[in-house]
C-alpha positions, 0 to 999 in steps of 0.5 A: 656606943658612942656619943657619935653613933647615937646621933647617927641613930637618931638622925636615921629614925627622924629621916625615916619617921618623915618619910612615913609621915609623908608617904601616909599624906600622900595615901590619905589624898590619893583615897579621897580622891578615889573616893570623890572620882567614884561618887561624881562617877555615880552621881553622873550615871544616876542622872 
C-alpha cells in the first residue's frame, strides 16, 4: 500500500470511531431519560 492510501485508511477509521462515540452519547442520554420519564411516571401514580 501507499503512503496515500494509508492515511486514507486511518482518516476513514478516525470519522468512523467519532461517530460511534457520538451515537453512544446519544443512547446513554436518550436511556436516562427514559429511565427518569418512568420513575417520575411512578412516583406521580404512587401519590
Amino acid at each position: 500500500m501507499s503512503k496515500k492510501e494509508n492515511k486514507e485508511q486511518r482518516k476513514k477509521r478516525k470519522e468512523f470511531d467519532k461517530g460511534r462515540v457520538f451515537v453512544k452519547i446519544m443512547a446513554g442520554i436518550l436511556a436516562l431519560l427514559m429511565l427518569t420519564a418512568t420513575g417520575t411516571t411512578i412516583i406521580y401514580a404512587l401519590i
